[in-house]
C-alpha positions as CSV (number, residue, x, y, z in Angstrom):
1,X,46.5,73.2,150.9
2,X,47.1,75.9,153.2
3,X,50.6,75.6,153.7
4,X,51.6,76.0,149.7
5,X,49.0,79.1,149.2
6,X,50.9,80.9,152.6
7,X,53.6,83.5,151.0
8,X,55.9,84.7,153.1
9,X,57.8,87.6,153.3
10,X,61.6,85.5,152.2
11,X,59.2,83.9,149.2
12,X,58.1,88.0,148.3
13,X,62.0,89.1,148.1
14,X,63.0,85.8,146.7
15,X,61.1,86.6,144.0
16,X,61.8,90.1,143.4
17,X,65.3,89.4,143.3
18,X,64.5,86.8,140.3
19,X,62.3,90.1,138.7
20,X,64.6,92.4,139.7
21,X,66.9,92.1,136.5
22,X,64.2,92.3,133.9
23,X,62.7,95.1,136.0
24,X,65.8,97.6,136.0
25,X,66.4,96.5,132.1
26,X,63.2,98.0,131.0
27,X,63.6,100.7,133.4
28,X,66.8,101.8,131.8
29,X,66.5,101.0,128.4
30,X,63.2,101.3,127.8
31,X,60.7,103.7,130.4
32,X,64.0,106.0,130.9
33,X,64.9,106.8,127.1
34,X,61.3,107.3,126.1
35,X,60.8,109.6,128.9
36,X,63.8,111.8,127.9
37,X,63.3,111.7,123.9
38,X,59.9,113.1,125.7
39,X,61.4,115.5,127.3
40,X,64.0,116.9,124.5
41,X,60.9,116.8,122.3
42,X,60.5,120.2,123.8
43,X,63.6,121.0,123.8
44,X,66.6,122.8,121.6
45,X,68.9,120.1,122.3
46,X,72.2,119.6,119.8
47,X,73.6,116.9,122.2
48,X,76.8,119.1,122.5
49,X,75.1,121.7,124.7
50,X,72.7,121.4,127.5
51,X,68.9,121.5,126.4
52,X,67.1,124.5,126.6
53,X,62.9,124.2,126.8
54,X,61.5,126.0,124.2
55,X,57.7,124.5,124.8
56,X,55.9,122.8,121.3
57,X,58.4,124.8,119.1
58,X,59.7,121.5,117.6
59,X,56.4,120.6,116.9
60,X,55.2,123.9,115.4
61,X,58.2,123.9,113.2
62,X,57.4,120.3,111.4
63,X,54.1,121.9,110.1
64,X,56.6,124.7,108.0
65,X,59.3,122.0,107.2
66,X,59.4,121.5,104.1
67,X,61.5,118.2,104.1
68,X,59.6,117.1,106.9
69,X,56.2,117.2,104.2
70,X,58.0,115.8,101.7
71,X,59.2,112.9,103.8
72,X,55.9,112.3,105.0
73,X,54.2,112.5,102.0
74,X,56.4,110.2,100.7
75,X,55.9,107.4,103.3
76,X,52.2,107.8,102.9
77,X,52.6,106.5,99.6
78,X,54.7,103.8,100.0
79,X,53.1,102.4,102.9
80,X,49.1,102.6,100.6
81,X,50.8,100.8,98.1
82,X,53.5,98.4,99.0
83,X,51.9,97.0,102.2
84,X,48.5,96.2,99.9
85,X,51.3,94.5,97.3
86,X,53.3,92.3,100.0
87,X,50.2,91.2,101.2
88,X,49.1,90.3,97.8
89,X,52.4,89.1,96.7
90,X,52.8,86.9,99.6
91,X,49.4,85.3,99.6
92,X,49.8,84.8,96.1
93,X,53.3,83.0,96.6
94,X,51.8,80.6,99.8
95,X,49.0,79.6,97.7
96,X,51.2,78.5,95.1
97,X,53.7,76.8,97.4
98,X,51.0,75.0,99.4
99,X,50.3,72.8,96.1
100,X,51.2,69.3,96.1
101,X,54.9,69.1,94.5
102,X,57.7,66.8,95.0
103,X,60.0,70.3,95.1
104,X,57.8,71.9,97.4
105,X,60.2,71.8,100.1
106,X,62.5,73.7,97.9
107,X,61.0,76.1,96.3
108,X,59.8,77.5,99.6
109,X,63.2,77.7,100.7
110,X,64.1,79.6,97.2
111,X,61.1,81.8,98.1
112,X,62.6,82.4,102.2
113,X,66.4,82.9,101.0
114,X,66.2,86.6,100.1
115,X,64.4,87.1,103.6
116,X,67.9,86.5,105.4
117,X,70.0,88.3,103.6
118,X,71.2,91.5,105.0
119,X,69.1,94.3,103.9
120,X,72.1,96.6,103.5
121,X,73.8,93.7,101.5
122,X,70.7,93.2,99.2
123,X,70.4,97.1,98.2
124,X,74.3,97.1,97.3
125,X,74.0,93.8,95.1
126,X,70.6,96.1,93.6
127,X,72.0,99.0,93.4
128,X,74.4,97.3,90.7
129,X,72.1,95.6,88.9
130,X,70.1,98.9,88.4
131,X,73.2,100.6,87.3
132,X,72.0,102.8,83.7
133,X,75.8,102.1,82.7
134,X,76.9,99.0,83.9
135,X,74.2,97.1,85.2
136,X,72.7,94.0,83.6
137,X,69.4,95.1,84.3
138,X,69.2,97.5,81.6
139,X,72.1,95.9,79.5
140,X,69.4,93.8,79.1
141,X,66.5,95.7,78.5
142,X,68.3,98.0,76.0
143,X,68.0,96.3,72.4
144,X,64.2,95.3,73.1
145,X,63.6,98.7,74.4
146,X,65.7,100.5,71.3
147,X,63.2,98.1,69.2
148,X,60.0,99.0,70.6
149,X,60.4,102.8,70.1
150,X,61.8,102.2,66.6
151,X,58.3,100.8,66.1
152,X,56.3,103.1,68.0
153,X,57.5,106.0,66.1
154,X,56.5,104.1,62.7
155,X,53.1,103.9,64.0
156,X,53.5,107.3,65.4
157,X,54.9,109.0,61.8
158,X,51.6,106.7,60.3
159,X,49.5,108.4,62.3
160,X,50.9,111.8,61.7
161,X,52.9,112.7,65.1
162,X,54.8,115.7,65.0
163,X,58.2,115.2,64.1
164,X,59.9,115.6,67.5
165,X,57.6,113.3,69.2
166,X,59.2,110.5,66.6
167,X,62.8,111.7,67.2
168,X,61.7,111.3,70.9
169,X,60.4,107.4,70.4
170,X,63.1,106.5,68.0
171,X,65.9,107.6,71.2
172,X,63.6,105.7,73.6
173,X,66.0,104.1,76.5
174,X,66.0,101.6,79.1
175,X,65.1,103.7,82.5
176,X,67.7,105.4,84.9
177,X,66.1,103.7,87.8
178,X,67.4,105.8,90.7
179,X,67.9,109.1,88.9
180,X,64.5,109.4,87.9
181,X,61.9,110.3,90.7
182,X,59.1,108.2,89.3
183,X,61.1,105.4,88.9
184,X,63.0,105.3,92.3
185,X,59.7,105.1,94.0
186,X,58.9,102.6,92.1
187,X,62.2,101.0,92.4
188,X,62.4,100.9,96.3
189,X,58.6,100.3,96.7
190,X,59.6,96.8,94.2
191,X,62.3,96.0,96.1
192,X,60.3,96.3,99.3
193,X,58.5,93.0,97.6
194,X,62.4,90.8,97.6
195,X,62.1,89.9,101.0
196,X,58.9,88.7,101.3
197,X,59.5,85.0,102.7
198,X,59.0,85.5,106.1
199,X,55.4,86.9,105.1
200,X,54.8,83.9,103.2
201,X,56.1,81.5,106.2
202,X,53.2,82.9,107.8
203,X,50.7,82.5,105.6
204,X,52.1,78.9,105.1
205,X,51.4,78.4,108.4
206,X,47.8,79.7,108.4
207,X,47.0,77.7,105.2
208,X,48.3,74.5,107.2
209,X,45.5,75.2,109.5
210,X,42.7,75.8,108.1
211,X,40.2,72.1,108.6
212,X,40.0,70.0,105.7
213,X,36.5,69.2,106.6
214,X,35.5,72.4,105.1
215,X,37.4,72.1,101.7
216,X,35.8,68.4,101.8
217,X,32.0,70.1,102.5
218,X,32.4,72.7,99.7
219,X,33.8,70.3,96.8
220,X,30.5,68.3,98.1
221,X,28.6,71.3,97.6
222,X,29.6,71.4,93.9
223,X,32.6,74.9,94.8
224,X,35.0,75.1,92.5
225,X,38.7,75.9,93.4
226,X,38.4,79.8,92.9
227,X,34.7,79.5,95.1
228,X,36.7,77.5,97.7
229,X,39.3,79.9,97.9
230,X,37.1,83.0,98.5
231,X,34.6,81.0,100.8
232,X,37.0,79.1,102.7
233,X,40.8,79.9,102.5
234,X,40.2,83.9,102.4
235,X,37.9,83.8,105.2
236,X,39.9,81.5,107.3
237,X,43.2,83.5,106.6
238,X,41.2,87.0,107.9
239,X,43.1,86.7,111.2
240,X,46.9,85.9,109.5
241,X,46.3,88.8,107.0
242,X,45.2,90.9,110.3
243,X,48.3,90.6,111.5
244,X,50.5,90.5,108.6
245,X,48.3,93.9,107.6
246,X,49.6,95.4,111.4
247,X,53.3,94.0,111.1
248,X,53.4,95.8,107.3
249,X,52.3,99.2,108.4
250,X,54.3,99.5,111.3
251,X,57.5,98.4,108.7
252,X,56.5,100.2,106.3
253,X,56.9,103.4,108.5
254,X,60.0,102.7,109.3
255,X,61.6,102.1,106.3
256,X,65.4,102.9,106.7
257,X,68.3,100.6,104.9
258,X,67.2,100.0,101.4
259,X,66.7,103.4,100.4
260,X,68.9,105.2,102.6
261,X,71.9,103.1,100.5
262,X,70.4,103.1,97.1
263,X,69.5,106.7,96.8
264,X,69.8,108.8,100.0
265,X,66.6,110.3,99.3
266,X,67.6,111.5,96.3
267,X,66.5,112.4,93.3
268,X,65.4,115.6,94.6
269,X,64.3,113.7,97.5
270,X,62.1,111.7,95.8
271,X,63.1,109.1,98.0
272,X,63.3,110.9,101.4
273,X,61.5,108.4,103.9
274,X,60.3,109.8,107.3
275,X,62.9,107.5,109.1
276,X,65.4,109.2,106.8
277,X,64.9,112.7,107.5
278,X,64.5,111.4,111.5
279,X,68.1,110.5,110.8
280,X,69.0,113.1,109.1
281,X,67.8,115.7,111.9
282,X,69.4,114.2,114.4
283,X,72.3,113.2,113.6
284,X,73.6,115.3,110.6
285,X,72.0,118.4,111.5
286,X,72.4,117.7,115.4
287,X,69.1,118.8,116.3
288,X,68.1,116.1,118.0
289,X,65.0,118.1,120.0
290,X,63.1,118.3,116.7
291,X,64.4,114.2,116.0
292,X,62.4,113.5,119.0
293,X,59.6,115.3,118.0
294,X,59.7,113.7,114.8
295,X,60.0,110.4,116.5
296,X,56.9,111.0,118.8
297,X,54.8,112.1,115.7
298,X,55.5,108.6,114.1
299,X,54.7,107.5,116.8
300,X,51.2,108.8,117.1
301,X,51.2,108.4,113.3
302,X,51.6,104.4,113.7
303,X,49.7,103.6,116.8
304,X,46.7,106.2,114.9
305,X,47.2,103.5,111.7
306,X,47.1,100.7,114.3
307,X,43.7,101.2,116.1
308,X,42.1,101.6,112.5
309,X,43.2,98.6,111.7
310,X,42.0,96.8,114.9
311,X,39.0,98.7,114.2
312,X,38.0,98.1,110.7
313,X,38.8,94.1,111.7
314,X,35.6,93.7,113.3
315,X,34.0,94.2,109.9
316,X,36.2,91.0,108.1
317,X,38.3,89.2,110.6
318,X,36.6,85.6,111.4
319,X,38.0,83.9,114.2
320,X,37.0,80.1,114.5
């Protein structure tokens, strides 16, 4: 026993040598560029000239930015509602796809397909579709919409409406979907639901193990399927929501492809993510010291998100 705990000094370098690799890869592409995006934080730094230390100037100057609010402002909303949706939208899906069915198998992999298409790919094929002119979306939606305001201002002239409020029902037409502010949030914050399937995987997964003993003691106990859901599925699922709930805010914050190609933060940046204008800073604008301040700020922003959520889990996460 004595002779296979004894390390000797040939075992000690034998086995850094092994480490060694992994070692000097995190080293230099990991500890080293965090330490300098640190460093031009606080920085002027156009990555044409040398940096030049100009203390928390960067970060001084994101409080009077107005892009940078607006770009912040809206990622706050997307993430409050779209990561609350997905989660919905994918529980909703892996309960349904968790029934028996002799097509299970393939409409789950109907459900995961989207999931591995290229998101650049997906927002081109969207961007289409959505098309005011063109697209079938609203070739489709144009006669029914055309209808409906015909006969909303009939019940609008029966009830009196002035006269321009009619005219403006009777010319009712189908959305412009990314030239519209309202509706391209809306727009990217659906489209942020396409791609789902690897979500609802996950949830699969967690549904597969919750016991059956406990579906088998509440149907005893007289629970109906929408009791044994809340009861026993919802309860049991706390710890795969947990971390779905975690993976969604930190994507969420980081949305980049779909809107950067479907509206380039446009309407009036309407659209304008944080990762966006990060882009945008850095490598339109060159100034890449206030791009690493930016970055460090969503940085704070998620890990600050993060610990709130590990927090608040004490309070409804059950582990068995």
């Amino acid at each position: 026993m004595a002779a296979y705990g004894r390390i000797t000094l040939r075992d000690q370098f034998t086995g850094m040598a092994f480490a060694l690799p992994f070692i000097l890869g995190v080293a230099i592409l990991l500890i080293m560029p965090l330490g300098l995006s640190l460093y031009y934080s606080f920085c002027h730094y156009t990555m044409l000239t040398p940096p030049i230390w100009v203390g928390d100037q960067n970060y001084r100057h994101l409080l009077s930015d107005h892009a940078f609010i607006r770009a912040l402002i809206n990622t706050c909303i997307f993430s409050a509602v779209s990561v609350p949706l997905s989660l919905g939208w994918s529980l909703l899906l892996a309960l349904l796809l968790n029934l028996p069915n002799r097509l299970r198998g393939i409409y789950r992999t109907i459900v995961f397909l989207p999931s591995l298409l290229p998101l650049v790919a997906t927002a081109v094929i969207w961007r289409w579709m959505l098309s005011p002119v063109h697209g079938p979306v609203n070739l489709l939606l144009r006669k029914p919409v055309e209808f409906i305001g015909w006969c909303a201002a009939d019940v609008a002239k029966a009830l009196g409406a002035a006269p321009a409020t009619i005219g403006h029902l009777q010319n009712l037409k189908p959305p412009l979907w990314l030239s519209e502010g309202r509706w391209a949030m809306a727009t990217i914050i659906f489209l942020s639901l396409w791609g789902v399937g690897q979500t609802v995987i996950i949830f699969l997964a967690g549904l597969g193990e919750v016991p059956q003993e406990l579906y088998e003691s509440a149907e005893l106990d007289g629970a109906g399927s929408w009791r044994r859901l809340r009861h026993v599925t919802i309860p049991m699922l706390t710890p795969v929501v947990f971390f779905n709930l975690v993976m969604g805010i930190i994507g969420s914050w980081q949305i980049f492809d779909l809107p950067y190609v479907m509206t380039q933060g446009g309407p009036g940046r309407a659209t304008l993510f944080y990762s966006m204008y990060l882009f945008e800073a850095g490598f339109q604008q060159l100034r890449m010291g206030a791009a690493c301040a930016m970055a460090w700020v969503q940085l704070l922003i998620i890990l600050s998100l993060t610990l709130l959520a590990f927090w608040s889990a004490r309070k409804w996460v059950h582990y068995r």
